[in-house]
PDB file with one MODEL, atoms N, CA, C and O in Angstrom:
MODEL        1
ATOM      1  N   UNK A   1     -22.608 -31.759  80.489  1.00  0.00           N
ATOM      2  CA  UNK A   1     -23.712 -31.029  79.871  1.00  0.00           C
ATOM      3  C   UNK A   1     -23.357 -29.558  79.686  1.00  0.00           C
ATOM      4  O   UNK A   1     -23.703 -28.774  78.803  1.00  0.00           O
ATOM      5  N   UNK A   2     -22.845 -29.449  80.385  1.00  0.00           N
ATOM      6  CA  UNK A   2     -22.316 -27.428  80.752  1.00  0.00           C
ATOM      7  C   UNK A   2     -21.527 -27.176  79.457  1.00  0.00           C
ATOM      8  O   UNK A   2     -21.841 -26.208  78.765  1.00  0.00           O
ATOM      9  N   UNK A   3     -20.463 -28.036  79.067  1.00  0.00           N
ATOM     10  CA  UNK A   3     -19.463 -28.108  78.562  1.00  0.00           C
ATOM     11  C   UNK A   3     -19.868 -28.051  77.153  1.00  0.00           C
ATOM     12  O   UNK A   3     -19.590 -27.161  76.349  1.00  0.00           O
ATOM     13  N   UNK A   4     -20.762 -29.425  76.897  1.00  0.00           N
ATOM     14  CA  UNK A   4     -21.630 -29.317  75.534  1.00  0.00           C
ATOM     15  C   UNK A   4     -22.168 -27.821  74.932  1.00  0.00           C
ATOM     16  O   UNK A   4     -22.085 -27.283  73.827  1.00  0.00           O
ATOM     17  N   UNK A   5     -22.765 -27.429  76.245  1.00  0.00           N
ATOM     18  CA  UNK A   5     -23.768 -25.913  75.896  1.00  0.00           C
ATOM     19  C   UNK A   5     -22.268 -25.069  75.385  1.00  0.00           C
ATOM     20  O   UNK A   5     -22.315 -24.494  74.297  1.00  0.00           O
ATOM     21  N   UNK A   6     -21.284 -25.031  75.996  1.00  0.00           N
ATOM     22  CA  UNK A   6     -20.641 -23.927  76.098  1.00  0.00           C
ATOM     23  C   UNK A   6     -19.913 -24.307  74.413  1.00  0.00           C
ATOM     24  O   UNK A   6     -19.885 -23.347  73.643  1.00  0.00           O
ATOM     25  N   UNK A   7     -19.377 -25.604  73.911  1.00  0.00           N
ATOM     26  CA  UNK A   7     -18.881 -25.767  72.777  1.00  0.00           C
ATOM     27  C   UNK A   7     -19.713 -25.461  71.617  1.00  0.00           C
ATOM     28  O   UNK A   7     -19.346 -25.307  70.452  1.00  0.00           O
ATOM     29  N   UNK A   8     -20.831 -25.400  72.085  1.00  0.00           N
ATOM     30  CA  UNK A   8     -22.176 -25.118  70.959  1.00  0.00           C
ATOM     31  C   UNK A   8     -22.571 -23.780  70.515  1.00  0.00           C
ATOM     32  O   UNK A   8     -22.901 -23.423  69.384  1.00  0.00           O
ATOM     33  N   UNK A   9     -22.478 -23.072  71.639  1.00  0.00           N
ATOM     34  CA  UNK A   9     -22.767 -21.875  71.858  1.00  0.00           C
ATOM     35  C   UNK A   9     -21.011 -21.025  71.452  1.00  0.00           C
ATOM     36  O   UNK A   9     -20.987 -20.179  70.558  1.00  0.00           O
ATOM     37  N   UNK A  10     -19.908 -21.333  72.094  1.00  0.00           N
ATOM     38  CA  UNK A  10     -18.816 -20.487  71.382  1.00  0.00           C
ATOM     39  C   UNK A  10     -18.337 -21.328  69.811  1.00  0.00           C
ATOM     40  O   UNK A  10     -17.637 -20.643  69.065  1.00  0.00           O
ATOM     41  N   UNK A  11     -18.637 -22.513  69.410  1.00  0.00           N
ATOM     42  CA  UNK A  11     -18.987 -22.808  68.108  1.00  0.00           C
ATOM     43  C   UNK A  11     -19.538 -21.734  66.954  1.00  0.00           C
ATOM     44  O   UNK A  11     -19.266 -21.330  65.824  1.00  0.00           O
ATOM     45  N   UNK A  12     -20.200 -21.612  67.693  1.00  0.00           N
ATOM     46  CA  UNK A  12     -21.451 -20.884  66.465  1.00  0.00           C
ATOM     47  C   UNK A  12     -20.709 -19.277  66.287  1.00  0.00           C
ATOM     48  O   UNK A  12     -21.179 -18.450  65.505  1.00  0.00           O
ATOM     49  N   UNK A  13     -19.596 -19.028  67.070  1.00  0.00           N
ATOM     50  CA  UNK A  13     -18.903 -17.595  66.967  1.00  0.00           C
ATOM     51  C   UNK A  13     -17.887 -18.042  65.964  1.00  0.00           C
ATOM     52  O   UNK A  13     -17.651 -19.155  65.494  1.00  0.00           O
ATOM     53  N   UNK A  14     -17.292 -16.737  65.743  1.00  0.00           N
ATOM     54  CA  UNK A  14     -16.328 -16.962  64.972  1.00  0.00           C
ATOM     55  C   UNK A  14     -14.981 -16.808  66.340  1.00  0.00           C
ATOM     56  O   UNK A  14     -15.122 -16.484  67.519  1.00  0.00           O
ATOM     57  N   UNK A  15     -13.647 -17.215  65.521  1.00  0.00           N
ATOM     58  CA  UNK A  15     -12.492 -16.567  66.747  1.00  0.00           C
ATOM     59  C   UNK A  15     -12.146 -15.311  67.086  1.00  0.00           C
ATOM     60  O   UNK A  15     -11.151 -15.183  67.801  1.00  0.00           O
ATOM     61  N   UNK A  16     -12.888 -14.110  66.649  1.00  0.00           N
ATOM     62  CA  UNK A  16     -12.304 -12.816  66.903  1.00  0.00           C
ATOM     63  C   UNK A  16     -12.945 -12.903  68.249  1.00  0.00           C
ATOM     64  O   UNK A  16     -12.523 -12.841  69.404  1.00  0.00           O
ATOM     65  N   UNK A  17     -14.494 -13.121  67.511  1.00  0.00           N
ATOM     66  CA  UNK A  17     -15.950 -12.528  68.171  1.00  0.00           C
ATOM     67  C   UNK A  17     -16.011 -13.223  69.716  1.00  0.00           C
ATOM     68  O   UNK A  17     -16.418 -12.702  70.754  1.00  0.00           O
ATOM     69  N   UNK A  18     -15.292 -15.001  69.437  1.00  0.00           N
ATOM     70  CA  UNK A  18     -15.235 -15.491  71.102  1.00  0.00           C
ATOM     71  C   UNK A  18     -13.950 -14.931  71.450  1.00  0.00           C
ATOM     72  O   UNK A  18     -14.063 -14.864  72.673  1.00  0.00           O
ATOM     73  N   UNK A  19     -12.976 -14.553  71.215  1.00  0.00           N
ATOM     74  CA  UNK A  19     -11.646 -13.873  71.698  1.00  0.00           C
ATOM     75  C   UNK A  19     -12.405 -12.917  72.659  1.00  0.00           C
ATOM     76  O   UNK A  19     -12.318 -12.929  73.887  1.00  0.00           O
ATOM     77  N   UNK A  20     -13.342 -11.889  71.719  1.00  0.00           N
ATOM     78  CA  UNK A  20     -13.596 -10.207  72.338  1.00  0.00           C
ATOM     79  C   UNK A  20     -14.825 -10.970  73.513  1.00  0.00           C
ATOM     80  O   UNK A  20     -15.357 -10.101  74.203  1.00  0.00           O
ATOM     81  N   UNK A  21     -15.279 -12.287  73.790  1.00  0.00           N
ATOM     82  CA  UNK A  21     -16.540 -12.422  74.337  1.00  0.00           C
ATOM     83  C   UNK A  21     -15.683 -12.573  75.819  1.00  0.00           C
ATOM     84  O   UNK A  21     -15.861 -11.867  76.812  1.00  0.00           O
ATOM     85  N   UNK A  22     -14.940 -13.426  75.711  1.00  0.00           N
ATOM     86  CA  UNK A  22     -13.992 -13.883  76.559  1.00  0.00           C
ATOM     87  C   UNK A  22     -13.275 -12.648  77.299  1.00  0.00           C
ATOM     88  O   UNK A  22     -13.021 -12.800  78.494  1.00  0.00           O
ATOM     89  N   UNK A  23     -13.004 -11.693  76.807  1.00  0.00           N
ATOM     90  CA  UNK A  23     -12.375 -10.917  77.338  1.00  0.00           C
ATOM     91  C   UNK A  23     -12.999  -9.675  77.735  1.00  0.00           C
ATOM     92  O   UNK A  23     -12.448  -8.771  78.362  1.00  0.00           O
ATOM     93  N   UNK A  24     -14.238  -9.702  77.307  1.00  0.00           N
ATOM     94  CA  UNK A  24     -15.506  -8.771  77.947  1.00  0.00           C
ATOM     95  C   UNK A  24     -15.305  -7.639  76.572  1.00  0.00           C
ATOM     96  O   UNK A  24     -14.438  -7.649  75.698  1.00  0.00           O
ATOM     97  N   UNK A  25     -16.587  -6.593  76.798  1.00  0.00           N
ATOM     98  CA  UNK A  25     -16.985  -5.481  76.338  1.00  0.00           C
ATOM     99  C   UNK A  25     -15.942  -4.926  75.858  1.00  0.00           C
ATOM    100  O   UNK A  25     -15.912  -4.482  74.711  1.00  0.00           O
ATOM    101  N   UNK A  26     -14.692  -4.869  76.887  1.00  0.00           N
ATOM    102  CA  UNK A  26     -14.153  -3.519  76.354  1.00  0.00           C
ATOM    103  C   UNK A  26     -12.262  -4.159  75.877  1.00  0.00           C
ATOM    104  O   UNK A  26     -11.096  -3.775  75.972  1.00  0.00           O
ATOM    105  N   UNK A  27     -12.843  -5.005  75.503  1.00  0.00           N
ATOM    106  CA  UNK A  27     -11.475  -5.850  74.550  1.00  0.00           C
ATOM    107  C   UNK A  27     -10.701  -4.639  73.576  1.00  0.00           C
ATOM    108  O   UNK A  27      -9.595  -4.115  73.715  1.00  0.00           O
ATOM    109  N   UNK A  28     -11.861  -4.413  72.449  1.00  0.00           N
ATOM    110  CA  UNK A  28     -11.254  -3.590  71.386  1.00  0.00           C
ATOM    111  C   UNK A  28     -10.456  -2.353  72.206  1.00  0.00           C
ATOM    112  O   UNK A  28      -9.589  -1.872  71.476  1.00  0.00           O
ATOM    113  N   UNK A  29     -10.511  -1.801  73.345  1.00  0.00           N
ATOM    114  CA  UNK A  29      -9.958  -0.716  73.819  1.00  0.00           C
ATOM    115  C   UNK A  29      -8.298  -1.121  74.190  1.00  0.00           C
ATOM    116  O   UNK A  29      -7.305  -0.607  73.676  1.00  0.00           O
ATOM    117  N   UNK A  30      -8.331  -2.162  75.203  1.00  0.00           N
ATOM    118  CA  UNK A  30      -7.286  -2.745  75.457  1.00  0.00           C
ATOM    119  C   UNK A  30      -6.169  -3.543  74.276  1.00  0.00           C
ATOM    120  O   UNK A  30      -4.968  -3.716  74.483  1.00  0.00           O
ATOM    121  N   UNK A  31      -6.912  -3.950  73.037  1.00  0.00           N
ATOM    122  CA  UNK A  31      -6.057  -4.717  71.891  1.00  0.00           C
ATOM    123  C   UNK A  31      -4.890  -3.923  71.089  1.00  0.00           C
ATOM    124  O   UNK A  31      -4.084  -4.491  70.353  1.00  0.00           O
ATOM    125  N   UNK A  32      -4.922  -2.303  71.377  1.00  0.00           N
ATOM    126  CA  UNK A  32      -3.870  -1.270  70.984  1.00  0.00           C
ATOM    127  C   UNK A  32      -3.277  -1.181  71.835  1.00  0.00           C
ATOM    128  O   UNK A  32      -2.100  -1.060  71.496  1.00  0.00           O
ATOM    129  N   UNK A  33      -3.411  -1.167  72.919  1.00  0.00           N
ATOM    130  CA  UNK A  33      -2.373  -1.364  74.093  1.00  0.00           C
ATOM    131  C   UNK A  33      -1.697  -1.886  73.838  1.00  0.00           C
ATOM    132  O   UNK A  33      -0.695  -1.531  73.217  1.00  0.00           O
ATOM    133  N   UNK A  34      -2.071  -3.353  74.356  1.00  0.00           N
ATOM    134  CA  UNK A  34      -1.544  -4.864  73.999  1.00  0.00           C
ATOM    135  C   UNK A  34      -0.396  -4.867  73.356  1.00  0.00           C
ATOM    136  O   UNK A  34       0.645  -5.363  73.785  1.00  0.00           O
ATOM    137  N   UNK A  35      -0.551  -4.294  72.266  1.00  0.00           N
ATOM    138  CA  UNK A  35      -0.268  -4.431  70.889  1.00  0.00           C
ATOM    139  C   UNK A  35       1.574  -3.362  71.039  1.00  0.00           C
ATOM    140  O   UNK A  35       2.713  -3.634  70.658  1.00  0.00           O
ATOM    141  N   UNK A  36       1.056  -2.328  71.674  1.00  0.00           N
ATOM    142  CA  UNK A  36       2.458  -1.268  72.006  1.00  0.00           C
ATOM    143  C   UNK A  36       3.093  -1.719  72.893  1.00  0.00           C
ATOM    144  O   UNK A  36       4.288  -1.457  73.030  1.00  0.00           O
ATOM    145  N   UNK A  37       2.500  -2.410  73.600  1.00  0.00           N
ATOM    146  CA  UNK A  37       3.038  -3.226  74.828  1.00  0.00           C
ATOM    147  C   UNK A  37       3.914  -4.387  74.489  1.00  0.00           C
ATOM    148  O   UNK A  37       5.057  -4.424  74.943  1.00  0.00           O
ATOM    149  N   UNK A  38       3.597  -5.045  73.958  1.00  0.00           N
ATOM    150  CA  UNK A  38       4.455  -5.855  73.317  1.00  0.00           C
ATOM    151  C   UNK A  38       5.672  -5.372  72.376  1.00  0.00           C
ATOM    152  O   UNK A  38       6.871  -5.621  72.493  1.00  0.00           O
ATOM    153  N   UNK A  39       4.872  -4.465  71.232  1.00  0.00           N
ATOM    154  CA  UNK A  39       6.108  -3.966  71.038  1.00  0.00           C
ATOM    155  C   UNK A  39       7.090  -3.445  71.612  1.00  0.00           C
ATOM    156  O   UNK A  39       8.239  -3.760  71.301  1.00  0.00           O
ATOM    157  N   UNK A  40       6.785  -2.459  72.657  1.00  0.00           N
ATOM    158  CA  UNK A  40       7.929  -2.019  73.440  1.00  0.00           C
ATOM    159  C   UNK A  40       8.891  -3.351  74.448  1.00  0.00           C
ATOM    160  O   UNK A  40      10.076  -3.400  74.779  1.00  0.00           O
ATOM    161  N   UNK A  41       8.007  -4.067  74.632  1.00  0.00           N
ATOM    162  CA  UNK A  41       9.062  -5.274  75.509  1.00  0.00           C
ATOM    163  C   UNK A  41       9.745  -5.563  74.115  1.00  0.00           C
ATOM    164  O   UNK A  41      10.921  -5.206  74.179  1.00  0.00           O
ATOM    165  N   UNK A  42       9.418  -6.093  72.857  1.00  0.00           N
ATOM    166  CA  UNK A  42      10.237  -6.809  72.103  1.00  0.00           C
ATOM    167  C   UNK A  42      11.439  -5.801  71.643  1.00  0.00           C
ATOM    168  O   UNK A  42      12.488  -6.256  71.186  1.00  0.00           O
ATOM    169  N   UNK A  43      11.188  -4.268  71.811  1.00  0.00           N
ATOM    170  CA  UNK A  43      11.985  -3.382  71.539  1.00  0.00           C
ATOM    171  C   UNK A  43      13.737  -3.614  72.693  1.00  0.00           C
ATOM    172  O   UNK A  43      14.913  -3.837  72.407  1.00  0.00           O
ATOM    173  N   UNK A  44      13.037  -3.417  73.876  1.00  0.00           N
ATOM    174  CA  UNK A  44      13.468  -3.644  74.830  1.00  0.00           C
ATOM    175  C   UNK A  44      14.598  -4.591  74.929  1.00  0.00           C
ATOM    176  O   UNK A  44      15.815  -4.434  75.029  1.00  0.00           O
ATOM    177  N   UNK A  45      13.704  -5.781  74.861  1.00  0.00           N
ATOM    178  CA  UNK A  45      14.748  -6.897  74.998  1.00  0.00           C
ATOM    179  C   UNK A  45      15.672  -7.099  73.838  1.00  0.00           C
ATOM    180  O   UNK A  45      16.798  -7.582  73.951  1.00  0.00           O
ATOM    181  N   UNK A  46      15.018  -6.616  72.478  1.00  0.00           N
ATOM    182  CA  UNK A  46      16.334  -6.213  71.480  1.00  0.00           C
ATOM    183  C   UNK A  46      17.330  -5.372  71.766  1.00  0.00           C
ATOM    184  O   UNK A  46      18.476  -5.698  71.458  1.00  0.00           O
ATOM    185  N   UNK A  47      17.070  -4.120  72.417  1.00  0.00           N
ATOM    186  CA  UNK A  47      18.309  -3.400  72.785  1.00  0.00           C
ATOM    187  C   UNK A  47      19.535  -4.254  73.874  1.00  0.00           C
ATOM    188  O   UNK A  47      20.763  -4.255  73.795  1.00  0.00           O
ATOM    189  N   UNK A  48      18.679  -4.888  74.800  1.00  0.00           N
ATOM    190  CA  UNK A  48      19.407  -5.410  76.521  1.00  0.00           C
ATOM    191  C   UNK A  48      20.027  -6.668  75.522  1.00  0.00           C
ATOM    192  O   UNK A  48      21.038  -7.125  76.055  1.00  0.00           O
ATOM    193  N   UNK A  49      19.758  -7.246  74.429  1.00  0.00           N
ATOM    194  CA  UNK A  49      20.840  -8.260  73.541  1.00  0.00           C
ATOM    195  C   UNK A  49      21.773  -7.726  73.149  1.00  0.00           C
ATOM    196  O   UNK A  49      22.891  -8.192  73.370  1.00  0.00           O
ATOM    197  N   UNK A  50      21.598  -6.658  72.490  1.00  0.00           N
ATOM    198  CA  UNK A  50      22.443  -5.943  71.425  1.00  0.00           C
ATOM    199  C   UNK A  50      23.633  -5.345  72.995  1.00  0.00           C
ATOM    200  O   UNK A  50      24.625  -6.068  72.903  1.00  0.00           O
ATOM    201  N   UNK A  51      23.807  -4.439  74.162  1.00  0.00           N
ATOM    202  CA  UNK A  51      23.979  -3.813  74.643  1.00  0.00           C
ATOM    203  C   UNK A  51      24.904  -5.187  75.306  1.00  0.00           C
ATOM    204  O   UNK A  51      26.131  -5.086  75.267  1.00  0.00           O
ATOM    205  N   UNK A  52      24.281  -6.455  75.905  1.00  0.00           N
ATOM    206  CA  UNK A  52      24.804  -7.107  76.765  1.00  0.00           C
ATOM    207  C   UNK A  52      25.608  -8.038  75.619  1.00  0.00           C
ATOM    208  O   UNK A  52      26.212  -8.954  76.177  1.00  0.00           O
ATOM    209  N   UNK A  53      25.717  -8.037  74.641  1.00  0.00           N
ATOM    210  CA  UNK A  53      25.918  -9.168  73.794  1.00  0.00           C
ATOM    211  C   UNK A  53      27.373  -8.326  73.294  1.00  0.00           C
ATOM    212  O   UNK A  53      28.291  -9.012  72.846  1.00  0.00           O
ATOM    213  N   UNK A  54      27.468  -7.444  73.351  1.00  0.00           N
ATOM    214  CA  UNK A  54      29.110  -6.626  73.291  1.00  0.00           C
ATOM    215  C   UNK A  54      29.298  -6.974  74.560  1.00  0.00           C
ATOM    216  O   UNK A  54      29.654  -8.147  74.442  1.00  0.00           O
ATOM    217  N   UNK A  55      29.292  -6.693  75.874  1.00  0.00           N
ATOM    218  CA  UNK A  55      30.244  -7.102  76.894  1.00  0.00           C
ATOM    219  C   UNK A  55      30.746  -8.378  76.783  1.00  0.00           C
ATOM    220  O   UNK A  55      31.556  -8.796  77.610  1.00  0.00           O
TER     221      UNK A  55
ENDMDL
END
């Protein structure tokens, strides 16, 4: 029954809107982070290829 309510109720959202529900109030603050954050690891681990991939 719980389960029903809950598919009905995040149904009727769209996926941003249950993304930001799910992740509380202050989603939009944290999603630029995120976002540099990732980039910098993918930066990262491109250099430690490039760097280890000559030895």
């Amino acid at each position: 029954m719980l389960r029903a309510l809950l598919n009905t109720t995040v149904g009727r959202m769209s996926p941003a809107r249950r993304f930001a529900v799910s992740w509380g109030a202050g989603a939009n603050d944290f999603l630029p982070i995120l976002f540099l954050l990732a980039a910098t690891v993918l930066l990262m681990v491109g250099v430690m290829n490039l760097s280890f991939g000559r030895l």
